[in-house]
Biopython code that builds the backbone (N, CA, C, O; Angstrom):
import numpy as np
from Bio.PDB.StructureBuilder import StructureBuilder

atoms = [
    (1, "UNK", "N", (87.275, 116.734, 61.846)),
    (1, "UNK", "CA", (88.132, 115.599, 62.105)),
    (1, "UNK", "C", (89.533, 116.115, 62.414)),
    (1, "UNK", "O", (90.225, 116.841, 61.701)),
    (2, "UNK", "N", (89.889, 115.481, 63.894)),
    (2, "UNK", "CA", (91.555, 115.979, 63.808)),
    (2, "UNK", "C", (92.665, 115.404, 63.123)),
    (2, "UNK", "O", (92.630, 114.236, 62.738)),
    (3, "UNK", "N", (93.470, 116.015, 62.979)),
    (3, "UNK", "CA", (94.787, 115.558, 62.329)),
    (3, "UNK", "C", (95.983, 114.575, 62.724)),
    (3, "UNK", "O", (96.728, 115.055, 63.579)),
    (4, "UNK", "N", (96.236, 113.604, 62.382)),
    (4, "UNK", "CA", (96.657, 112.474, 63.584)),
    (4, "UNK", "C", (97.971, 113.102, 63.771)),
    (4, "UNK", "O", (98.387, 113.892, 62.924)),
    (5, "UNK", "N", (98.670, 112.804, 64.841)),
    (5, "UNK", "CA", (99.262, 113.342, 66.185)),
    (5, "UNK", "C", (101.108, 113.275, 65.493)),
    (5, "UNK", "O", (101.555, 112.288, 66.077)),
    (6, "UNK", "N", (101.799, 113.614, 64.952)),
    (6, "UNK", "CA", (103.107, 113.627, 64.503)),
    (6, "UNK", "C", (103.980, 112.538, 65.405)),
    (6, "UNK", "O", (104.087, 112.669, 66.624)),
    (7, "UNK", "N", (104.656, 111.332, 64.589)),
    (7, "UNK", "CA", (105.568, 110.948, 65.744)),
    (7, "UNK", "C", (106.663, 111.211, 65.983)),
    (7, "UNK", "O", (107.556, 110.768, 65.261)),
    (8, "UNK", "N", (106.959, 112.062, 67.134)),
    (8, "UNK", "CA", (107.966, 112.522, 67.418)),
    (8, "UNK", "C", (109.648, 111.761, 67.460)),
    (8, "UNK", "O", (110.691, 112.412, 67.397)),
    (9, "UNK", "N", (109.540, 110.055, 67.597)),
    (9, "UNK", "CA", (110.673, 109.498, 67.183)),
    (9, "UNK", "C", (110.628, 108.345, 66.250)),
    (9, "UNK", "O", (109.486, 107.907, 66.111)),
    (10, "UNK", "N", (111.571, 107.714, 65.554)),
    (10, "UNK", "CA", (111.423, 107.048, 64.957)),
    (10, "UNK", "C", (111.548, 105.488, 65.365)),
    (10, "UNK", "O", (112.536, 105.131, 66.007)),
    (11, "UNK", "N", (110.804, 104.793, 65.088)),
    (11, "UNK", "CA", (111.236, 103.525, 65.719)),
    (11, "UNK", "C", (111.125, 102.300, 64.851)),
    (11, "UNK", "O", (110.319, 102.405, 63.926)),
    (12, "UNK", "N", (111.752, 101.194, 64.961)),
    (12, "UNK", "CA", (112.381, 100.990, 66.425)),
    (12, "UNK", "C", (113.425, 101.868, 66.446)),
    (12, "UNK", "O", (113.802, 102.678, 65.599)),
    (13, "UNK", "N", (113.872, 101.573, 67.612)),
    (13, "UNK", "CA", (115.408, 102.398, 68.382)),
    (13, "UNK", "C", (115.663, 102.222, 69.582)),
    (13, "UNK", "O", (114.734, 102.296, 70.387)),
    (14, "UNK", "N", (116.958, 101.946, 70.017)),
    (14, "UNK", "CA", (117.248, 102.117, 71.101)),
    (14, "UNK", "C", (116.822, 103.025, 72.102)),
    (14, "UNK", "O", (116.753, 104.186, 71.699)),
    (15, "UNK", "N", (116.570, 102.872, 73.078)),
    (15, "UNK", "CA", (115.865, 103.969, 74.090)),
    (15, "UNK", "C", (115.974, 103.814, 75.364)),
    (15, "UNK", "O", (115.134, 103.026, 75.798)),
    (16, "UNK", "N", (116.778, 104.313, 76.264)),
    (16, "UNK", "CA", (116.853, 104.335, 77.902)),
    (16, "UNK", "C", (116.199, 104.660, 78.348)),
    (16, "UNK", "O", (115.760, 105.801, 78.208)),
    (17, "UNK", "N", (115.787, 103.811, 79.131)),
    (17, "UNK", "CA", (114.739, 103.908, 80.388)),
    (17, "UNK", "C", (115.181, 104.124, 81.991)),
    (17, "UNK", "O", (115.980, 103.323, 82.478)),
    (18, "UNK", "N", (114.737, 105.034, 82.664)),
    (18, "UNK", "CA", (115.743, 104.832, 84.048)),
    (18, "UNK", "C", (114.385, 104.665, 84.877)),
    (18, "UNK", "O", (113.482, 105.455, 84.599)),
    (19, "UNK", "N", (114.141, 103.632, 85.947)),
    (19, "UNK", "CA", (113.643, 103.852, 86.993)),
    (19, "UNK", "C", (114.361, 104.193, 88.835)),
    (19, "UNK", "O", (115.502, 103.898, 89.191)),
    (20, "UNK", "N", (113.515, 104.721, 89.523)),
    (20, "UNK", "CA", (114.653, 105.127, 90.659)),
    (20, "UNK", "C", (113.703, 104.470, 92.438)),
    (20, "UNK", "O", (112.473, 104.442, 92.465)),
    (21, "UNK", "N", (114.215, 104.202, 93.200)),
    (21, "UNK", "CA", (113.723, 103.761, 93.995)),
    (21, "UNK", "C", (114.597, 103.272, 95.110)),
    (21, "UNK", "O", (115.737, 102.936, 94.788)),
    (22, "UNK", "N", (114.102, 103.137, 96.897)),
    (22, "UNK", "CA", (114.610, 102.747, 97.699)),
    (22, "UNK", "C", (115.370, 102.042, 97.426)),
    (22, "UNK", "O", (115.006, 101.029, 96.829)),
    (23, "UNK", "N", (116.937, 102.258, 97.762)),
    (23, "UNK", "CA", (118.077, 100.875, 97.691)),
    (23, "UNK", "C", (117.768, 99.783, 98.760)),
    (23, "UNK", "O", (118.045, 99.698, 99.957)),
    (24, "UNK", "N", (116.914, 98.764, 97.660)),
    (24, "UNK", "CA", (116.451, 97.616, 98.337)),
    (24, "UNK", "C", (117.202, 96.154, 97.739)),
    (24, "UNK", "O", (117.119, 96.079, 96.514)),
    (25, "UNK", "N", (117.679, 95.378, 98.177)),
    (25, "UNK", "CA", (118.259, 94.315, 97.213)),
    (25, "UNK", "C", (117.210, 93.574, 96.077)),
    (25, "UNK", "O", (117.630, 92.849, 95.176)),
    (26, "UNK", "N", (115.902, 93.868, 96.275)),
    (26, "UNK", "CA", (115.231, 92.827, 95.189)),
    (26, "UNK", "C", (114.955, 94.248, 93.918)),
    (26, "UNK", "O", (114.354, 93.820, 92.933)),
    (27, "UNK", "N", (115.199, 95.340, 93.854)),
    (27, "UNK", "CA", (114.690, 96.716, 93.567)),
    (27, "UNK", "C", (114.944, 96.581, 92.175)),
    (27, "UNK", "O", (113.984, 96.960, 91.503)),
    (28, "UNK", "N", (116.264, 96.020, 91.277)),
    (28, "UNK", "CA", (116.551, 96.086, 90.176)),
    (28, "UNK", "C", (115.854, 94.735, 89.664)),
    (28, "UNK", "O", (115.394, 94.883, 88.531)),
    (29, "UNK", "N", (115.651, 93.414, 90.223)),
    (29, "UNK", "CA", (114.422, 92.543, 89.323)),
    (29, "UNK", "C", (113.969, 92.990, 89.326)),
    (29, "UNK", "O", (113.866, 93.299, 88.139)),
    (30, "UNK", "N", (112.951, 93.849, 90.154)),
    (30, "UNK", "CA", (111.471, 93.858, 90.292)),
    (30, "UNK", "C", (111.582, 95.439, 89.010)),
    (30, "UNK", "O", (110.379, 95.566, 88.778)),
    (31, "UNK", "N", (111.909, 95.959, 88.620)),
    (31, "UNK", "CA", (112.163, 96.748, 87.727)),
    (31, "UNK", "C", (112.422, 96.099, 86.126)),
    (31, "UNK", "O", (112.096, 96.689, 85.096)),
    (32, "UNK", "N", (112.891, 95.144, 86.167)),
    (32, "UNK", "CA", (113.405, 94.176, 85.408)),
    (32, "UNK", "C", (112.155, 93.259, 84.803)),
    (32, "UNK", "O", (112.004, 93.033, 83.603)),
    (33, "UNK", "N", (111.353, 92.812, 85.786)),
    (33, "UNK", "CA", (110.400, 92.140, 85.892)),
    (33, "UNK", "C", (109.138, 93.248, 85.497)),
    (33, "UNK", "O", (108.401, 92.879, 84.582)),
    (34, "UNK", "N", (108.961, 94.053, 85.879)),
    (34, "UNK", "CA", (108.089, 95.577, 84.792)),
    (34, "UNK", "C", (108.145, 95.439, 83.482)),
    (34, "UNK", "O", (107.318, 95.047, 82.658)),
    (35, "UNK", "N", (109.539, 95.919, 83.377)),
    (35, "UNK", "CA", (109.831, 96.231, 81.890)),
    (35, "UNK", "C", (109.575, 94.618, 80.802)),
    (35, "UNK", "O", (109.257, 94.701, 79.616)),
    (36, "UNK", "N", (109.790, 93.320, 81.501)),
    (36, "UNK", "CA", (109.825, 92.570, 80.475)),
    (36, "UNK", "C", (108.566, 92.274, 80.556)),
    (36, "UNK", "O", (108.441, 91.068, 80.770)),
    (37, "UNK", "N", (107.420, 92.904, 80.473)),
    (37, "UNK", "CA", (106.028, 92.635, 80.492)),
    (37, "UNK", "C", (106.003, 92.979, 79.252)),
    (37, "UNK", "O", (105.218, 92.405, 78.498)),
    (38, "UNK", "N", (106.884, 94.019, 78.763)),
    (38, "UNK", "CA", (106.299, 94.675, 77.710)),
    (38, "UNK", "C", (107.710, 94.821, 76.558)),
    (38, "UNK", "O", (107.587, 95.405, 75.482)),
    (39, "UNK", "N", (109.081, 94.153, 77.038)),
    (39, "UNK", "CA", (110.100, 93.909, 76.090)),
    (39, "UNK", "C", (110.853, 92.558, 76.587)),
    (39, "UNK", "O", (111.976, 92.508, 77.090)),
    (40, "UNK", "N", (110.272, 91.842, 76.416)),
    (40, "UNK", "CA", (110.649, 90.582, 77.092)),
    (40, "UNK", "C", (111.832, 89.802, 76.474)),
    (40, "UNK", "O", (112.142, 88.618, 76.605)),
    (41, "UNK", "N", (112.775, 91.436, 75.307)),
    (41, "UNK", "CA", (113.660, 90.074, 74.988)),
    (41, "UNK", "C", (115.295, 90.991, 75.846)),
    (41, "UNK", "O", (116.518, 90.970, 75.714)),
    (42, "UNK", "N", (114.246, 91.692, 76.708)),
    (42, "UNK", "CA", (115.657, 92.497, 77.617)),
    (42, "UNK", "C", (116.403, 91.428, 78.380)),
    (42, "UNK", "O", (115.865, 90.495, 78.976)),
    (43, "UNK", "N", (117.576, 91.642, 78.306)),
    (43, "UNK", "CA", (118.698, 90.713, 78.969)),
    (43, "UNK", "C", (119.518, 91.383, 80.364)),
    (43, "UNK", "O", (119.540, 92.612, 80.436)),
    (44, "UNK", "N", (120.009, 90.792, 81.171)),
    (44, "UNK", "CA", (120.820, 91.411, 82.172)),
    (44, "UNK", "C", (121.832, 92.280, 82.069)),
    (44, "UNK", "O", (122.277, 92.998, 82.964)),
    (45, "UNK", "N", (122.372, 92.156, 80.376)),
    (45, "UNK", "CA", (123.645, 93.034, 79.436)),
    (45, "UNK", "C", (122.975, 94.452, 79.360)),
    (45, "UNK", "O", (123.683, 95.458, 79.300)),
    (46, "UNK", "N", (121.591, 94.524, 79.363)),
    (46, "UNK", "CA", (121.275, 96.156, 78.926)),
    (46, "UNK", "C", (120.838, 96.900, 80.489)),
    (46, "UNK", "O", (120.057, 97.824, 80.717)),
    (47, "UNK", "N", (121.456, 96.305, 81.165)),
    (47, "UNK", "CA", (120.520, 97.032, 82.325)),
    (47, "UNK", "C", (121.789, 97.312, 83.285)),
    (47, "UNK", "O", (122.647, 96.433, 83.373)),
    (48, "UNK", "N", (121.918, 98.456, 83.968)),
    (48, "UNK", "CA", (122.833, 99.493, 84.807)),
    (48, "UNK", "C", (122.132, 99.532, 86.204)),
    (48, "UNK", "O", (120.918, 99.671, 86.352)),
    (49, "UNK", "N", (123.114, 99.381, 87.287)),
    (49, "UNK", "CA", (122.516, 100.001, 88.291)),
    (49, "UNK", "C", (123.563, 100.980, 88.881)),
    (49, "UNK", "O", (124.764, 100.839, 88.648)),
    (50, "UNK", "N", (122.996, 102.121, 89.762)),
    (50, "UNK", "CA", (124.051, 103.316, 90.476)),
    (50, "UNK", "C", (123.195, 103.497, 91.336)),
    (50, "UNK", "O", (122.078, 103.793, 90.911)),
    (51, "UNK", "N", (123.423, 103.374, 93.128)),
    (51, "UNK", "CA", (123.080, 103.499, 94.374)),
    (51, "UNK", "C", (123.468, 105.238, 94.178)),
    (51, "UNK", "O", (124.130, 105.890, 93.370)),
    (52, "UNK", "N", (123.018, 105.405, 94.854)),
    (52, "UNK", "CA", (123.011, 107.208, 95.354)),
    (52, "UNK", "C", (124.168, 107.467, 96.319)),
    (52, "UNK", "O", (124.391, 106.497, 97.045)),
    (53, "UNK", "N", (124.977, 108.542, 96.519)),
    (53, "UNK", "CA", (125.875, 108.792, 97.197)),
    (53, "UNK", "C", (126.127, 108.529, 98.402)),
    (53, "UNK", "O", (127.194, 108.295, 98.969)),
    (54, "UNK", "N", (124.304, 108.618, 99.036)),
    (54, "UNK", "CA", (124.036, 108.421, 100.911)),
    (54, "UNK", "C", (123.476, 107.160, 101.155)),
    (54, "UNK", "O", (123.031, 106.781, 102.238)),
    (55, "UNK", "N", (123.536, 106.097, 99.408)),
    (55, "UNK", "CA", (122.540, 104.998, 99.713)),
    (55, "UNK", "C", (121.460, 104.317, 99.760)),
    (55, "UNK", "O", (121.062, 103.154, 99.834)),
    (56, "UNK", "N", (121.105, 105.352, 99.696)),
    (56, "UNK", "CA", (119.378, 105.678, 99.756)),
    (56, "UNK", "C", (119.059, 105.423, 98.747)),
    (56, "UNK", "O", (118.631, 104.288, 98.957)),
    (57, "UNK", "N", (118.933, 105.574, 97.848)),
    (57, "UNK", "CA", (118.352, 105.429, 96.553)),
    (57, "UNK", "C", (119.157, 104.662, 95.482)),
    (57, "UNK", "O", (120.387, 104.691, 95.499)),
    (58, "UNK", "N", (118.200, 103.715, 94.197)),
    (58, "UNK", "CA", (118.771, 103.017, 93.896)),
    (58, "UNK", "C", (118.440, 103.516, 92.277)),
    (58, "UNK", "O", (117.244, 103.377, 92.020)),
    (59, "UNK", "N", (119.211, 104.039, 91.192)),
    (59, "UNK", "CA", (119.242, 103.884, 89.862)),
    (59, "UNK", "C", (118.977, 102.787, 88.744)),
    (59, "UNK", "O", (119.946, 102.414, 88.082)),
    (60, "UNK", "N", (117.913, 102.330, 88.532)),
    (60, "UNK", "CA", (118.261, 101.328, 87.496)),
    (60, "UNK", "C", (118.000, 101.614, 85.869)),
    (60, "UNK", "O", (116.875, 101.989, 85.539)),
    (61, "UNK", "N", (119.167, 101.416, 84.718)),
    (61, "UNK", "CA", (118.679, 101.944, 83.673)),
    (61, "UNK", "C", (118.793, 100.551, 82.817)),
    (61, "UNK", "O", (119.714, 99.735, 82.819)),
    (62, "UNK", "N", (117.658, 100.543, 82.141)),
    (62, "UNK", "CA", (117.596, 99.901, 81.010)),
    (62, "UNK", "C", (117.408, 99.904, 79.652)),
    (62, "UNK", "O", (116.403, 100.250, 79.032)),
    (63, "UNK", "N", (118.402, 99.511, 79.260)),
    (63, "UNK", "CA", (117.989, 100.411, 77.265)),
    (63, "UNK", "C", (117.950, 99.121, 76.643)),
    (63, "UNK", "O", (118.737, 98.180, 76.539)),
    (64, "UNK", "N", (116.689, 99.395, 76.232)),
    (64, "UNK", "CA", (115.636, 98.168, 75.039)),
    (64, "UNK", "C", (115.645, 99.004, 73.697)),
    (64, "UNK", "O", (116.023, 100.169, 73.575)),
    (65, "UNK", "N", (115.080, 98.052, 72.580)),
    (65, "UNK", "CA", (115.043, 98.375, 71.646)),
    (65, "UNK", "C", (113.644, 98.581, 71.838)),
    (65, "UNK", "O", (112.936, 97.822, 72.500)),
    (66, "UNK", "N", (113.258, 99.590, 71.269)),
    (66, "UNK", "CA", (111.589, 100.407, 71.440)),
    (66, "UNK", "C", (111.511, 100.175, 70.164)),
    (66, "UNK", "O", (112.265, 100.421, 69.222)),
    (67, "UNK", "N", (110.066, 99.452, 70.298)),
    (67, "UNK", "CA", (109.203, 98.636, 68.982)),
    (67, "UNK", "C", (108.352, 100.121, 68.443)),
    (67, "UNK", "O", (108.316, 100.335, 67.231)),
    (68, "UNK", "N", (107.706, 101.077, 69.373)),
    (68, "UNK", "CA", (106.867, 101.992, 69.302)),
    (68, "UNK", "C", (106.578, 102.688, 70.114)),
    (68, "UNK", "O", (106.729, 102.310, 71.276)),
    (69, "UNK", "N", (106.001, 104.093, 69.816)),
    (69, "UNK", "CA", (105.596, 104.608, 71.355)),
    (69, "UNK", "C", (104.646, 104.391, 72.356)),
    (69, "UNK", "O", (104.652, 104.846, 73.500)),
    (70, "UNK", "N", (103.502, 103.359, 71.613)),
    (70, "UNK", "CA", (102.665, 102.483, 72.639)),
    (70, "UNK", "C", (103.084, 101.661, 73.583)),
    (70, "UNK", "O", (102.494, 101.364, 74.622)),
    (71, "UNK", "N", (104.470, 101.175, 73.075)),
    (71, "UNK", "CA", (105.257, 100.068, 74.027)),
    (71, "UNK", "C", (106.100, 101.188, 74.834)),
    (71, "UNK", "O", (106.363, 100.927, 76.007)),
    (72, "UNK", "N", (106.402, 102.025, 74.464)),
    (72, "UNK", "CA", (107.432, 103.040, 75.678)),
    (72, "UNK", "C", (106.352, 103.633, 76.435)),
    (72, "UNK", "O", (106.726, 104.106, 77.508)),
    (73, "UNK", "N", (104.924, 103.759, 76.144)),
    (73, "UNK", "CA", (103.787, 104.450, 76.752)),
    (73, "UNK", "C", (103.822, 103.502, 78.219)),
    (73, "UNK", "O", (104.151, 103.839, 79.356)),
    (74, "UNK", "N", (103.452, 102.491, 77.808)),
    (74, "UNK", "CA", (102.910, 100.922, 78.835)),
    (74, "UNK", "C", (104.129, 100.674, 79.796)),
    (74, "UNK", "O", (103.953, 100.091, 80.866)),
    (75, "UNK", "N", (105.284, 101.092, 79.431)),
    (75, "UNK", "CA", (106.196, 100.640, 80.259)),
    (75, "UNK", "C", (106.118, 101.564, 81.525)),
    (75, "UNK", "O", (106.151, 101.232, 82.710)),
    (76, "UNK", "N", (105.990, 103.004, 80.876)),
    (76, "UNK", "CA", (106.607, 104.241, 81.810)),
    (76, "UNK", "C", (104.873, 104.422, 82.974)),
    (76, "UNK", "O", (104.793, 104.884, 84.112)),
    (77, "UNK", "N", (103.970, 103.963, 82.256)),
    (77, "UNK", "CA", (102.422, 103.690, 82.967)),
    (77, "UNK", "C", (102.915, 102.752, 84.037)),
    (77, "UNK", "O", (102.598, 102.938, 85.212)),
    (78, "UNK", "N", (103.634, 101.812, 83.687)),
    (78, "UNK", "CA", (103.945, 100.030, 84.916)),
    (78, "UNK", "C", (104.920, 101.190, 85.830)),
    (78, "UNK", "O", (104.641, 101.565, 86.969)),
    (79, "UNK", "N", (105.714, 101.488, 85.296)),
    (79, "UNK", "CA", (106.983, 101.608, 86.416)),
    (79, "UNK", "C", (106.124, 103.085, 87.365)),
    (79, "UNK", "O", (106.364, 103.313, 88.550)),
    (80, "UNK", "N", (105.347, 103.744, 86.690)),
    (80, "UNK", "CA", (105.217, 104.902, 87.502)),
    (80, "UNK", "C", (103.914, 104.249, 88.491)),
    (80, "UNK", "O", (103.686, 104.650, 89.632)),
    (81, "UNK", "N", (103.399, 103.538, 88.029)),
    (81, "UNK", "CA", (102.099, 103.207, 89.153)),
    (81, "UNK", "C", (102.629, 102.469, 89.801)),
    (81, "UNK", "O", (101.801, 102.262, 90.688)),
    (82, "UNK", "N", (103.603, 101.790, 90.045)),
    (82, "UNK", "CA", (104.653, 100.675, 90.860)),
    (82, "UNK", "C", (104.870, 101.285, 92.161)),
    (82, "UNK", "O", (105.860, 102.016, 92.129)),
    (83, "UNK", "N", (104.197, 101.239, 93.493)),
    (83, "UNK", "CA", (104.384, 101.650, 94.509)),
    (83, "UNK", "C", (106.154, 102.214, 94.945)),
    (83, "UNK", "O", (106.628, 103.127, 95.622)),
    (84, "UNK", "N", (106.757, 100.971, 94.035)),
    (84, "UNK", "CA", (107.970, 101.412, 95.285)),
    (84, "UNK", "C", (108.801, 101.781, 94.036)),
    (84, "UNK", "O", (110.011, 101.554, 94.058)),
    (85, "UNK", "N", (108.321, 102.243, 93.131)),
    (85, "UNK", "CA", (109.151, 103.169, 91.942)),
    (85, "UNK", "C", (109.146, 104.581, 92.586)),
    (85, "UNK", "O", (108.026, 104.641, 93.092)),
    (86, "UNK", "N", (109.614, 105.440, 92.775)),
    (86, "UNK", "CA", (109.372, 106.727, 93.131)),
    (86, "UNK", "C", (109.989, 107.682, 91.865)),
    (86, "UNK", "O", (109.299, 108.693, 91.732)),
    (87, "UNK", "N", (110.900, 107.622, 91.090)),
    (87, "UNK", "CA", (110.690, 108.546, 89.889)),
    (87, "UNK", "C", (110.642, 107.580, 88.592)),
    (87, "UNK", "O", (110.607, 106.373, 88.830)),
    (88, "UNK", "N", (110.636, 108.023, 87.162)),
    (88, "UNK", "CA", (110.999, 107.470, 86.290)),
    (88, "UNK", "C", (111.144, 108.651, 85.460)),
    (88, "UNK", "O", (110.398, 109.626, 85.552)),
    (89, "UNK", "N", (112.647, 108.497, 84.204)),
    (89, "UNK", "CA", (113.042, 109.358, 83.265)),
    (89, "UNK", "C", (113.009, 108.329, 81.939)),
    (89, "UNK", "O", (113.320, 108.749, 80.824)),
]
sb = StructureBuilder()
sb.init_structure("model")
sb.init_model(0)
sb.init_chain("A")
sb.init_seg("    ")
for serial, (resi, resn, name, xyz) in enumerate(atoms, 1):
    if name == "N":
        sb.init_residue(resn, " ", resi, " ")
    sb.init_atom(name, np.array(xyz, "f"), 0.0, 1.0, " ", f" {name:<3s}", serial, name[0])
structure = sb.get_structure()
């Protein structure tokens, strides 16, 4: 029998999330609209955006209070299978 798995943070806690993607005008809901699948009591106050120097690319960060690492698991699963997400940190 294995030994169950150490959790590496403690939670809850605050925790930033960044997703990154084409600077599109709908780019930060639809990021917005991800994340509250799975922290639905995120508000417009926790969330940052920063366009890229040439434009191109659009920063959005959001820091939720993380219930667990199953809920930070599910989020970073949505935003990375999200076609028009292209990184997430």
């Amino acid at each position: 029998m294995s030994e169950p798995q150490a959790q590496l943070l403690d939670f809850p806690r605050t925790f930033p999330i960044k997703a990154i993607g084409k600077a599109e005008a709908d780019f930060r809901e639809l990021v917005m609209e991800i994340v509250r699948r799975h922290a639905p009591e995120l508000s417009i106050n926790q969330v940052s955006v920063r366009e890229s120097s040439g434009g191109k690319w659009l920063s959005v960060t959001l820091v939720i209070l993380a219930k667990n690492q199953m809920q930070l698991d599910a989020i970073y699963r949505d935003l990375s299978s999200h076609d028009r997400v292209a990184w997430t940190l």
